[in-house]
C-alpha positions as CSV (number, residue, x, y, z in Angstrom):
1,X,-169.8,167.3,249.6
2,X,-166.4,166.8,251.1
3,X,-166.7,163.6,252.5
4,X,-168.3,159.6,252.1
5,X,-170.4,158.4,254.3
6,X,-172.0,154.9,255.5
7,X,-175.5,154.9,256.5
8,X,-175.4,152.4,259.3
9,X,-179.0,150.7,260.9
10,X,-180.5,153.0,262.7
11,X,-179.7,156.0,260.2
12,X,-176.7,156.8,261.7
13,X,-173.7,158.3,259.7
14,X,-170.1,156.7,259.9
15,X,-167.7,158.7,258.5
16,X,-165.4,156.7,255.9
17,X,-163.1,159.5,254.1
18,X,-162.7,162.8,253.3
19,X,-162.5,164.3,249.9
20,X,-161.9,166.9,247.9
21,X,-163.8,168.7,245.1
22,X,-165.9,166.8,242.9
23,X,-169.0,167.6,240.5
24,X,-172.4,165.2,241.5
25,X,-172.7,162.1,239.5
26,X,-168.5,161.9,239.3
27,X,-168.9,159.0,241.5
28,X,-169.0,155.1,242.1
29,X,-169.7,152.2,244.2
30,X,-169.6,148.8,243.2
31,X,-169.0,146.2,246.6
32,X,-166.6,147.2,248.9
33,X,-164.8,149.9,246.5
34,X,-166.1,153.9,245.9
35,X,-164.2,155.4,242.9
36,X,-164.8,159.3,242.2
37,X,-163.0,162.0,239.8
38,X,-161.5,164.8,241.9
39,X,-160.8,168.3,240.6
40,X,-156.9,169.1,241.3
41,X,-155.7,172.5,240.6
42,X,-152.5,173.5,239.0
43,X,-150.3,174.9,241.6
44,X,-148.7,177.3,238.8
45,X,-151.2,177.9,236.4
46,X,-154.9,179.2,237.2
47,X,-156.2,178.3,233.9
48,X,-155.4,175.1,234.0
49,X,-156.8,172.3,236.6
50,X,-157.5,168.5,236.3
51,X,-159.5,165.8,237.4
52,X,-157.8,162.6,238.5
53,X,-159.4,159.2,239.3
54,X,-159.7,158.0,243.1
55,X,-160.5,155.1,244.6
56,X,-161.6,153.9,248.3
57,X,-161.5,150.4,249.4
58,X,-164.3,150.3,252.4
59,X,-163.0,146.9,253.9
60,X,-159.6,148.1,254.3
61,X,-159.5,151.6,254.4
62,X,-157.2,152.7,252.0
63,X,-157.5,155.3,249.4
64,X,-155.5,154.7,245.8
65,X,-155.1,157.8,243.6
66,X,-155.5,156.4,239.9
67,X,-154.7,159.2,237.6
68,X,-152.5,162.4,237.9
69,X,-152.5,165.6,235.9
70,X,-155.5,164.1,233.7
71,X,-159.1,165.5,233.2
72,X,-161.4,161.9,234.0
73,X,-165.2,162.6,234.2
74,X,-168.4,160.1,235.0
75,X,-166.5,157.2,236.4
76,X,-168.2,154.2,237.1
77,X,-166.9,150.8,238.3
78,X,-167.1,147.3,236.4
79,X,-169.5,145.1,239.0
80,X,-166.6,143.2,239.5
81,X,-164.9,145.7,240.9
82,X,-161.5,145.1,239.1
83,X,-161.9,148.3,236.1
84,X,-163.5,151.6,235.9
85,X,-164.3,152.7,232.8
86,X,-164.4,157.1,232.3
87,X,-164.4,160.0,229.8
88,X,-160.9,161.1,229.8
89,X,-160.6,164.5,228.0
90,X,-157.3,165.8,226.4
91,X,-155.8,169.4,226.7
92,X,-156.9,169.7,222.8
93,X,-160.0,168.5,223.3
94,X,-160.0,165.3,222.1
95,X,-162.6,162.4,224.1
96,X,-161.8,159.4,225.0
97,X,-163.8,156.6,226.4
98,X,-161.1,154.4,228.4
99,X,-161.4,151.5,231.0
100,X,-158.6,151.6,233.5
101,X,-157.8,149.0,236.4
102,X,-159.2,149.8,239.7
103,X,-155.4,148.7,241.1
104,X,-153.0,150.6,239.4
105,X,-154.7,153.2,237.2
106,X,-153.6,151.4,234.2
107,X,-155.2,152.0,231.0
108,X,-157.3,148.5,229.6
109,X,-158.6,150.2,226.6
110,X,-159.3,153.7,224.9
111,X,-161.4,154.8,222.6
112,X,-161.3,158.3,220.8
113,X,-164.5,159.9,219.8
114,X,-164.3,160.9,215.9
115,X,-163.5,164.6,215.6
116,X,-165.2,167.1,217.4
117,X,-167.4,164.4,219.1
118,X,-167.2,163.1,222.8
119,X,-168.3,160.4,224.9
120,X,-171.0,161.0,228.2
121,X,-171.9,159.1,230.9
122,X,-170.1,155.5,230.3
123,X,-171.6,153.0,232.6
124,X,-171.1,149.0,232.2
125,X,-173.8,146.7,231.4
126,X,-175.4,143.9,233.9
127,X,-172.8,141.2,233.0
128,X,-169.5,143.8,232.9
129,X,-169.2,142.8,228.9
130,X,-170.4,146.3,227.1
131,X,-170.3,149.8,228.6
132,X,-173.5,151.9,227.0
133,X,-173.1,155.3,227.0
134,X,-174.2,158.6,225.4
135,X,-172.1,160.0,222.4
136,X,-172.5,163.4,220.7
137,X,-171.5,164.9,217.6
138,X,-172.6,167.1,215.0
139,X,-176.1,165.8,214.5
140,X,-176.7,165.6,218.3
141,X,-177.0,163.0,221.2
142,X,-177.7,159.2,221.1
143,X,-177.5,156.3,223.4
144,X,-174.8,153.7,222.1
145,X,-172.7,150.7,223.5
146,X,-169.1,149.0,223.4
147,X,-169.3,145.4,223.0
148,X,-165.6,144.9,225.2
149,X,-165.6,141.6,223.6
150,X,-165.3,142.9,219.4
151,X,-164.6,146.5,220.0
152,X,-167.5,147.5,218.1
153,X,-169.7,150.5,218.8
154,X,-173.8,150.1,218.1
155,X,-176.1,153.0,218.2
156,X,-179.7,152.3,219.5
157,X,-181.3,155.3,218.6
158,X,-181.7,157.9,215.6
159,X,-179.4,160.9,217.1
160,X,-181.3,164.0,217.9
161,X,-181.5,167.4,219.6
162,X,-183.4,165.5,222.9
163,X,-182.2,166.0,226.4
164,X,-180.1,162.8,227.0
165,X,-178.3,162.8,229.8
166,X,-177.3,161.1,233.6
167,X,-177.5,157.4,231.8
168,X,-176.7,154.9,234.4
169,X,-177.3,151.1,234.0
């Protein structure tokens, strides 16, 4: 896909931006705003690229670019509209589960996954006051959530060796 779209009455397509390379479910809309994570390139090196935060304003028509030389995955936006929260991944590795504003790509809050484990598809709840998401490690996959309020992580489930994936609230 290279390109949003509005599906107007009628069915009829209206064109609202075009973008570049993403991977499906790296994308966002919460009222009038679309946020997505777009691959980037490095102009030097081949073996190493990035994937920067983006966001669209529908109502206004103007595009902000969040993030640069970063690797962002499964963004989604606060209801609100006013913070995304994403999987930011560090050049060793690390995960991190971080909210950033939807104005100037600041970083709210980051979290890093203990060791070797990392955080998948973050998503905020009804209200915008915990973000459940899917956490790995060793002992495999569960289905967990940040209270924003304490800072505390709770795990639902038992982890296990189940397919968990694409959560979305």
């Amino acid at each position: 896909m290279d390109r949003f779209v509005k599906i107007l009455p009628g069915g009829h397509e209206k064109k609202l931006i075009r973008v570049g390379a993403f991977q499906d479910g790296s994308n966002s809309v919460s009222g009038n705003l679309i946020a997505w994570a777009e691959y980037e390139p490095d102009l030097r090196w081949d073996n190493r690229n990035y994937s920067n935060l983006w966001v669209y304003d529908m109502k206004t028509g103007k595009v902000r670019h969040l993030t640069t030389k970063a690797r962002y995955f499964a963004p989604n936006l606060s209801h609100d509209g006013t913070r995304i929260v994403a999987v930011r991944n560090s050049p060793g590795s690390e995960s991190f589960l971080e909210i950033l504003s939807t104005i100037d790509g600041k970083v709210l809050m980051s979290i890093k996954a203990e060791g070797s484990a990392n955080f998948q598809s973050p998503d905020f709840t009804d209200n915008d006051r915990r973000i459940i998401f899917i956490y790995m490690n060793e002992k495999g996959k569960t289905i967990a959530d940040l209270n924003l309020g304490t800072g505390k992580i709770k795990y639902h489930i038992p982890f296990t060796y189940t397919v968990i994936e694409a959560l979305r609230i």
